[in-house]
C-alpha positions in Angstrom: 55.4 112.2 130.0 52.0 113.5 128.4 49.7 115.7 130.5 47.9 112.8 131.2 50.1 110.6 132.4 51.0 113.1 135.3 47.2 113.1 136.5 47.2 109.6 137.3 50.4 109.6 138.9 49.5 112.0 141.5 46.4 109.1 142.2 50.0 107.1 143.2 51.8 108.9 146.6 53.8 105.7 147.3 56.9 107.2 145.8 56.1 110.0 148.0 55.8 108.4 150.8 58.8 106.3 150.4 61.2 109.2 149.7 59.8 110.9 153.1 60.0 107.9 155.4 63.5 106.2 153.5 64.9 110.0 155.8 63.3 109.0 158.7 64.7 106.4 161.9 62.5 103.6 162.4 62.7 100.8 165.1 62.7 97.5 163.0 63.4 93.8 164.1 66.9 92.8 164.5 67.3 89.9 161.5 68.7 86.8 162.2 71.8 85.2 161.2 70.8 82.9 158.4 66.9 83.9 158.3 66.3 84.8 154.8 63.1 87.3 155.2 61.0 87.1 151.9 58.3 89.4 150.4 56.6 87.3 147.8 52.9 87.3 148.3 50.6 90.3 149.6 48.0 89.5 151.9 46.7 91.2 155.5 46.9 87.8 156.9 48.1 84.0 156.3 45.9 80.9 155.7 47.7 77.8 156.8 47.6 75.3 153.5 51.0 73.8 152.0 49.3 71.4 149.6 50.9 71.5 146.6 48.4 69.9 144.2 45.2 71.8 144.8 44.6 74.3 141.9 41.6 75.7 143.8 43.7 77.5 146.6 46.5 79.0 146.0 49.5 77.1 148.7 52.0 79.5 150.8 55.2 80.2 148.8 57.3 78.4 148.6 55.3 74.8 148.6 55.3 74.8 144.8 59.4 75.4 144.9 61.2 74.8 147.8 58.8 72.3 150.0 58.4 69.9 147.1 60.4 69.6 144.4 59.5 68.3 140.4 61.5 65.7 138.4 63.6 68.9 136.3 63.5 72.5 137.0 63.6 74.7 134.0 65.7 78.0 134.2 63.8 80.1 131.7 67.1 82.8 131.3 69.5 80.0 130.4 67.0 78.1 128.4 67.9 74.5 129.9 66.3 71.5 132.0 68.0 71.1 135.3 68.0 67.4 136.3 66.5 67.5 139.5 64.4 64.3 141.3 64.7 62.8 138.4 68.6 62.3 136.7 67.9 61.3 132.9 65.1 60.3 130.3 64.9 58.9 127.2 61.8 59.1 124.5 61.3 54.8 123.4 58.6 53.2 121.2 58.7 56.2 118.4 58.3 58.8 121.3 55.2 57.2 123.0 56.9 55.9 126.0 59.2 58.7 128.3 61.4 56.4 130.5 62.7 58.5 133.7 65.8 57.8 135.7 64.9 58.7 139.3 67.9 59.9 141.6 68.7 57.6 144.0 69.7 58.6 148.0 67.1 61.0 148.2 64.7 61.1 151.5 61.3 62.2 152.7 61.7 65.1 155.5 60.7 62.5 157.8 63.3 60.6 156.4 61.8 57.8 154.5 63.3 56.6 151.4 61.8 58.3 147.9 61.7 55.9 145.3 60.1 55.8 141.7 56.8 54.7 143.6 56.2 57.7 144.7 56.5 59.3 141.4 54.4 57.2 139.9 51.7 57.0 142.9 51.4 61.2 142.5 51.3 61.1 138.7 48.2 58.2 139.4 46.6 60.3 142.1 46.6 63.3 139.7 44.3 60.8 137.4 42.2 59.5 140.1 41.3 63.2 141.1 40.7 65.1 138.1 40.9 68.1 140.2 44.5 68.0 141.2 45.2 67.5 137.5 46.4 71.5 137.0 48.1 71.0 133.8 46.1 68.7 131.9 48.5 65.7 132.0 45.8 62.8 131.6 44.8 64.4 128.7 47.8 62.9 126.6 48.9 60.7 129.1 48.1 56.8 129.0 49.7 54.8 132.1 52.1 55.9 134.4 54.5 52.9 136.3 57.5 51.8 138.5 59.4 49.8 136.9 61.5 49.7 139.5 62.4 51.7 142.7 64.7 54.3 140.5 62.7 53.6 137.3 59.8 55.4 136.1 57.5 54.5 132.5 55.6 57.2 131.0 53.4 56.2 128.7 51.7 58.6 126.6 48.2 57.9 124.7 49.7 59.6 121.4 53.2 61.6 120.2 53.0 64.5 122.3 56.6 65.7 122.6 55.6 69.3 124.7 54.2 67.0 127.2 57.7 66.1 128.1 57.8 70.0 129.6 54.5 69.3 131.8 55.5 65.8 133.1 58.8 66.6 134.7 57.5 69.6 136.0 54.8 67.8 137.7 55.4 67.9 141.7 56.3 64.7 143.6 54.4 63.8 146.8 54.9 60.6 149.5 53.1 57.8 149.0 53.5 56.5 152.4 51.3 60.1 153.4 48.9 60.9 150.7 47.4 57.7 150.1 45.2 58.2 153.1 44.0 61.3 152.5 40.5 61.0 152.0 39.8 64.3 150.0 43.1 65.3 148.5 41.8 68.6 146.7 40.9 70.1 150.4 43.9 68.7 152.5 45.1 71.6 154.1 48.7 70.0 154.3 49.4 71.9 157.2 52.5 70.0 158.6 54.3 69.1 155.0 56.5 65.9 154.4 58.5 66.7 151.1 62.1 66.4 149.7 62.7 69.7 149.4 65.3 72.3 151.4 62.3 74.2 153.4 60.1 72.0 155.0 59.9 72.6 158.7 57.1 75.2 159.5 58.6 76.2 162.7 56.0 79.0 162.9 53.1 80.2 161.5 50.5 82.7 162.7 48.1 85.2 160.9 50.8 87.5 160.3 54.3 85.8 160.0 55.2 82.4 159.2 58.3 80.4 158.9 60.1 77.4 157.4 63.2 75.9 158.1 65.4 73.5 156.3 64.9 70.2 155.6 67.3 68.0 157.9 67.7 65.1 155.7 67.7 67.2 152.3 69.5 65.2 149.3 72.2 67.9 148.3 75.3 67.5 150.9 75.4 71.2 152.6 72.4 72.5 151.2 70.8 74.6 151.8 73.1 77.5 153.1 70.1 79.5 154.5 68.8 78.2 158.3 65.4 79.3 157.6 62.9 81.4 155.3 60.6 84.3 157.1 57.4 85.7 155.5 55.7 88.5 157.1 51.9 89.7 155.8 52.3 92.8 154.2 48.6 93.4 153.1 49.8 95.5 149.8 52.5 96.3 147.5 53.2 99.3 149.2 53.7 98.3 152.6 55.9 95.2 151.4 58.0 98.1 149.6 58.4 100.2 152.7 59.4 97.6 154.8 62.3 96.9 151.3 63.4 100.1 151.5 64.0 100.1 155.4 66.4 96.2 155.5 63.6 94.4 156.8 63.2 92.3 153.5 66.2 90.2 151.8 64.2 89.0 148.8 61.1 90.5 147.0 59.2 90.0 143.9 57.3 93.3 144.2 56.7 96.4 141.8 59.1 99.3 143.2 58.4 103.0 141.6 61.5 105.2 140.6 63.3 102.0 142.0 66.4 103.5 141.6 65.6 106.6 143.3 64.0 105.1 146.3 65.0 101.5 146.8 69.0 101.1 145.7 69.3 105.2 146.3 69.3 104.3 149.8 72.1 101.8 150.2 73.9 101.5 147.1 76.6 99.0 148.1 73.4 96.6 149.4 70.3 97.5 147.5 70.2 95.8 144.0 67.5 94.5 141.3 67.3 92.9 138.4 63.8 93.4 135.8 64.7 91.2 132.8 62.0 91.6 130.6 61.3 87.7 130.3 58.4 86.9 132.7 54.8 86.3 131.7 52.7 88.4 129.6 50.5 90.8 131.1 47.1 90.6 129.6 43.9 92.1 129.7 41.6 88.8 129.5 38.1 89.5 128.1 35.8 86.8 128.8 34.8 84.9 125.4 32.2 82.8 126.7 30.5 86.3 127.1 28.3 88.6 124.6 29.8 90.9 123.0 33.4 89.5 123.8 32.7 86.8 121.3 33.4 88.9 118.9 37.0 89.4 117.7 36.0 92.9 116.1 35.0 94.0 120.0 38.4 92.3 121.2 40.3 94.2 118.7 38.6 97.6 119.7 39.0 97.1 123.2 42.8 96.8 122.6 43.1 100.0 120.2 41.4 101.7 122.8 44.3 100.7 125.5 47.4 103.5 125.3 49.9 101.4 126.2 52.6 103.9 126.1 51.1 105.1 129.2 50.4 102.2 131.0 54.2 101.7 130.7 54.8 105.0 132.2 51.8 105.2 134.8 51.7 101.6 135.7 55.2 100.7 135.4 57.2 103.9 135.4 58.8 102.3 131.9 60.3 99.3 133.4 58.6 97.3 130.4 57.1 98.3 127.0 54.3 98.3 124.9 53.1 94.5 123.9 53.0 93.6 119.9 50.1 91.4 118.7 52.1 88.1 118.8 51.9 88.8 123.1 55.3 87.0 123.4 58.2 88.2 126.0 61.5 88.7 125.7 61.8 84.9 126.8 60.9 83.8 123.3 62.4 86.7 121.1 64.4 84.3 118.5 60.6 83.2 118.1 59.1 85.9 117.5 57.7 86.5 113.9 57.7 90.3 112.7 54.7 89.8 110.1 52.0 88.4 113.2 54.0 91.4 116.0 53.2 94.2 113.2 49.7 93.8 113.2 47.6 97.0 114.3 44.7 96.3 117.0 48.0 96.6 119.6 48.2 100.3 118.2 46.3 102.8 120.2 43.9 104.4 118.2 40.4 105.3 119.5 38.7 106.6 115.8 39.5 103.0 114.7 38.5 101.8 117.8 34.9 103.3 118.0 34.4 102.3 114.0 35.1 98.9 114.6 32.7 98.8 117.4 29.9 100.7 115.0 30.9 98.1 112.1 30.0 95.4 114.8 26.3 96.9 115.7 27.4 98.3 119.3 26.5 101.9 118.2 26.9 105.6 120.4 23.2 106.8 121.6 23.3 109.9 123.5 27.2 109.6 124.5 26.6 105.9 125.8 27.7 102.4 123.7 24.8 100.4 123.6 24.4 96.7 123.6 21.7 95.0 120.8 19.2 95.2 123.3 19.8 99.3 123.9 21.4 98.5 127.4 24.6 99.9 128.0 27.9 98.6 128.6 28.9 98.9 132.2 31.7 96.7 133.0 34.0 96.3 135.5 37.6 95.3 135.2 39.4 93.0 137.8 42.9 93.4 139.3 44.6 92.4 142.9 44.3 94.9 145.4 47.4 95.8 146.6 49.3 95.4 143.5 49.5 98.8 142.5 50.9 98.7 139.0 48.4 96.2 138.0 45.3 98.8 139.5 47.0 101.6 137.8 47.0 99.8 134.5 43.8 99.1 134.8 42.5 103.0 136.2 44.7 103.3 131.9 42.6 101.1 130.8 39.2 102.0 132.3 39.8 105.6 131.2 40.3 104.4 127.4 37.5 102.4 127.2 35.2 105.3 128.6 36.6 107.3 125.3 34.3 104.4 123.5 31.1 105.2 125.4 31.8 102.1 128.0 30.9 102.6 131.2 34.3 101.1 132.5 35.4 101.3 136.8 38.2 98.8 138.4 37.4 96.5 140.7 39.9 94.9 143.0 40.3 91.6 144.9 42.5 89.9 147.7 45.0 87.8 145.8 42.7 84.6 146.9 39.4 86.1 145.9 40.7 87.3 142.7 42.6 84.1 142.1 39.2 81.9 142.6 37.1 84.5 140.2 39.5 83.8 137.6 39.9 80.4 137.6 36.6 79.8 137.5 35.5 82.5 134.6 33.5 84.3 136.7 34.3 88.0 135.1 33.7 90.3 132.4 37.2 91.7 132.0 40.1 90.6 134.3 44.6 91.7 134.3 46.0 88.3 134.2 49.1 86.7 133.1 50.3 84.5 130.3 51.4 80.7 130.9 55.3 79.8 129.7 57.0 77.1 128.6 60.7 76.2 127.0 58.9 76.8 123.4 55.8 79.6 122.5 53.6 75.7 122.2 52.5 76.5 125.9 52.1 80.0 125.6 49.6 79.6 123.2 48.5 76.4 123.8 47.1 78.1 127.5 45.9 80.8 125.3 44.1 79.2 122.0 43.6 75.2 122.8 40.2 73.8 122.3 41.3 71.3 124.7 41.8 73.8 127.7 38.3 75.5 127.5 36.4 74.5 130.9 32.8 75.4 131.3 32.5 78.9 133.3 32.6 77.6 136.8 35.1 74.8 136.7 38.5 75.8 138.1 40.9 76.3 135.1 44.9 76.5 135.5 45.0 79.4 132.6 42.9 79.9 129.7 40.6 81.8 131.9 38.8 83.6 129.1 37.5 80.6 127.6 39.1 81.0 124.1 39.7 77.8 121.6 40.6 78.0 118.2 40.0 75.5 115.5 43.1 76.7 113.1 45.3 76.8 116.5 44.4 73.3 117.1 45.8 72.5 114.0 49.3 74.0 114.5 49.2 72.7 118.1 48.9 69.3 116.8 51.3 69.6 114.0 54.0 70.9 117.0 53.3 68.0 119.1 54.9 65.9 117.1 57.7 67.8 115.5 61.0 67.1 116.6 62.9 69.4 113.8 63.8 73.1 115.6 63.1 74.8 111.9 60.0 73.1 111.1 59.1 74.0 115.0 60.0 77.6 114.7 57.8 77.7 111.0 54.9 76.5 113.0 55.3 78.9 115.9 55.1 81.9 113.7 51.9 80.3 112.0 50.7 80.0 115.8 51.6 83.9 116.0 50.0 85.0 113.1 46.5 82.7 114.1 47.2 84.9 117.7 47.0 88.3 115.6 44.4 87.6 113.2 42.3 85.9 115.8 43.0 88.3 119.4 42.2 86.1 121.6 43.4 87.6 124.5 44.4 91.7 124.8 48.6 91.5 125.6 49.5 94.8 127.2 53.0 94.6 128.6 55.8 91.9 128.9 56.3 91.7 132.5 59.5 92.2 133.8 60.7 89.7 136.0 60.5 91.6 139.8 63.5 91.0 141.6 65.0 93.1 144.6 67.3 92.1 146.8 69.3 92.9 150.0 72.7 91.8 149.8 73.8 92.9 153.1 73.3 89.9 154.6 72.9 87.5 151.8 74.6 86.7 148.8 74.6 84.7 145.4 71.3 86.5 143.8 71.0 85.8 140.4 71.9 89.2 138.4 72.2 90.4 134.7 76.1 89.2 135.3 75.3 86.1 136.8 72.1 84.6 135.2 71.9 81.2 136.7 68.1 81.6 137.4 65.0 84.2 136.7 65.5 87.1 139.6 62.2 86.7 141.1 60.5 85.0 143.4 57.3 84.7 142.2 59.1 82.2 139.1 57.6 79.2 141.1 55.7 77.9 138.0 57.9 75.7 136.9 59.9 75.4 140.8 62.7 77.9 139.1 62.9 79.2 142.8 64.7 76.2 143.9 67.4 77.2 141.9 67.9 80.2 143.8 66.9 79.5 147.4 70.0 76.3 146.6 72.3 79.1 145.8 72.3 81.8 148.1 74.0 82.3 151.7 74.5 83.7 154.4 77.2 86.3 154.2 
């Protein structure tokens, strides 16, 4: 590791601290039989909402995979659809009508029937109250019915084949309870009825809550586990200390020197697995916002970025330096080596600070100046408490000040930060990338004119405001290509339109956090059994389900 590098890991004790304490005896809970604790979320203290709608407010975990359920789950390491509500579908009327098969013997948690009603009833709520609409489904879709109580008609207002992703990932609710709920987007939720294994909140205070299973849950003997327990941790490292010392089962957190201080400890019981095949980490610059307009300034700002030590600071080289097509390992037979080789992902600060004198934003006195001879002073956002994602941005911060910028970090509580981004209310932001079984909704999250909100308006992900005329083009073209070549030819065009435009500043793909304890639990997804994505936090697209239907008690 460069010099560098080992100044801003002495700003970063946690290892340290770990390492000290993992020697020492400390008095600790005794767990329960069958209590699975889990460390997914950071917070000081817990804010009671399970609605699983709401964009605005981020729900307790795991309301969004594990209180309600969608019609598929998609496991993103085996690449398939999981029938889940729903058992079948079939494309009719030259792919403009998806007919669904909804599973039959499934119950509410308070033990009323589900039927296709209900599917159809959320999918109509979703279009009576834009709001709740997170992935944009009314924007392709037409009319939404039960044909029947196991039969479901989607009808779509043109050939959109992706859509197929975002409809049966869609989230089911009761009928029977949400159509009297006057203001949908605020309901708290606070005592959920769902078909899901979790849904009795047994307890919940400020600093712990819990959720036990569902008593009339639709898979005979499922779940295994009596009951999930969540305890505020108000950062990453006090969720990692309390890891290292048994008193967390499952965790989605970023461990330093994992090895060293985490499975060290307990070989036989401490294991991980990182695969490098979650989001994209990126640094977001705000388009709608002079001088991040300008793809020469987005370009600079990325050559200014050593990403080789943001993998070692940030992420002690778990992941590796992001190309210029921003893709993971997810989507590697996608990837096109002609858009990944383009140079703005290079770190080069000469290039950087000509690019930003080419554009007008010229060096006075040691300072970058704006047009109007102001200079730049800007802050970048991050979570506090997630310490690889405030270290990558101390990285960043320091490059940008090689270009005259007057650049600091600024973090947020997970909700604060969340609401800031959403709503496009930043300069520069760490954010993650949007996924999907093909690269359409990567870059349809990143590059579609159609997902650009007005500053101020809650948006699900294109938070920096970016739409691209050329990508629309490609977009469209995909949406109604059912041939994999012609699909992959049209993904690398997607790529290429990525680089030559730089939307968005990719700086690592993020590996996939996934620690477990298997001394009391087992059935974890691993490298050797990869049934599901490792981590927690994989709630997206409900992949948790997958997981929290697998393990048990040992």
């Amino acid at each position: 590791m460069r010099r560098s590098a080992h100044h801003f890991v002495r700003l970063a004790p946690l290892v340290l601290v770990i390492v000290v304490l993992a020697g020492c005896v400390r008095d600790k809970p005794a767990p329960r039989r069958g209590v699975l604790t889990v460390s997914v979320e950071q917070s000081s203290s817990w804010q009671r909402n399970f609605n699983p709608l709401t964009s605005a407010t981020a729900p307790r975990f795991p309301t969004w995979a594990g209180i309600y359920e969608p019609l598929y789950v998609f496991s993103s390491v085996r690449g398939a659809f999981v029938p889940w509500l729903a058992t079948a579908h079939e494309w009719r009327d030259g792919n403009t009508l998806l007919r669904l098969s909804i599973r039959t013997g499934v119950q509410w948690s308070d033990g009323a029937a589900f039927t296709a009603k209900d599917v159809a009833f959320t999918f109509n709520l979703l279009k009576k109250f834009p709001g709740l609409d997170r992935r944009g489904l009314w924007g392709f879709l037409a009319e939404v019915t039960a044909v029947d109580d196991v039969t479901v008609d989607v009808r779509f207002s043109r050939v959109f084949l992706p859509g197929l992703e975002d409809v049966v990932a869609q989230l089911i609710v009761p009928a029977h309870v949400w159509k009297d709920i006057a203001d949908p987007l605020a309901f708290a939720n606070e005592n959920p009825v769902a078909t899901g294994p979790f849904t009795d909140v047994r307890v919940f205070r400020n600093q712990i809550y819990e959720i036990g299973r569902n008593p009339h849950y639709w898979q005979p003997g499922l779940p295994k586990i009596d009951a999930l327990r969540f305890p505020a941790f108000p950062s990453n490292d006090r969720a990692n200390l309390a890891l290292v010392f048994d008193e967390v089962d499952w965790a989605g957190n970023f461990v330093p020197a994992i090895d060293r201080v985490f499975v060290g400890k307990d070989p036989e019981n401490h294991r991980y697995w990182f695969p490098l095949t979650g989001t994209t980490i990126f640094l977001y610059a705000n388009t709608r916002r002079a001088p991040f307009d300008d793809v020469r300034v987005r370009k600079a700002l990325s050559m200014a970025i050593d990403r080789d030590l943001v993998n070692a600071v940030a992420l002690y080289r778990y992941s590796r330096p992001a190309d210029a097509t921003g893709l993971s390992d997810a989507y590697a037979t996608w990837r096109d080596p002609e858009a990944a080789g383009a140079e703005w992902t290079h770190h080069d600060v000469a290039k950087a600070s000509a690019l930003l004198d080419q554009a007008g934003f010229k060096v006075v006195d040691g300072v970058r100046r704006l047009p109007d001879g102001k200079p730049w002073t800007y802050e970048i956002m991050a979570v506090s408490g997630w310490s690889d994602w405030v270290r990558a941005a101390q990285v960043i911060a320091r490059g940008l000040r090689e270009l005259g910028i007057d650049a600091s970090v600024k973090t947020y509580d997970f909700a604060a930060w969340s609401q800031r981004v959403q709503e496009g209310r930043f300069d520069l932001s760490l954010g993650w990338s949007f996924e999907g079984p093909t690269p359409y909704t990567f870059y349809r999250w990143l590059m579609a004119s159609d997902t650009v909100k007005p500053e101020g308006t809650v948006s699900m992900s294109n938070w920096h405001r970016y739409g691209s005329p050329e990508a629309d083009r490609l977009l469209k073209a995909f949406e109604t290509e059912a041939d994999p070549a012609k699909q992959h030819a049209l993904s690398a065009a997607l790529q290429r339109t990525f680089a030559a435009e730089a939307p968005a500043i990719p700086l690592y793909p993020n590996p996939s956090w996934g620690e477990f304890n298997t001394g009391r639990f087992a059935g974890f997804p691993s490298a050797d059994k990869p049934y599901a994505d490792p981590s927690p936090n994989k709630f997206d697209r409900a992949e948790t389900l997958l997981v929290l239907t697998t393990v048990e008690p040992r």
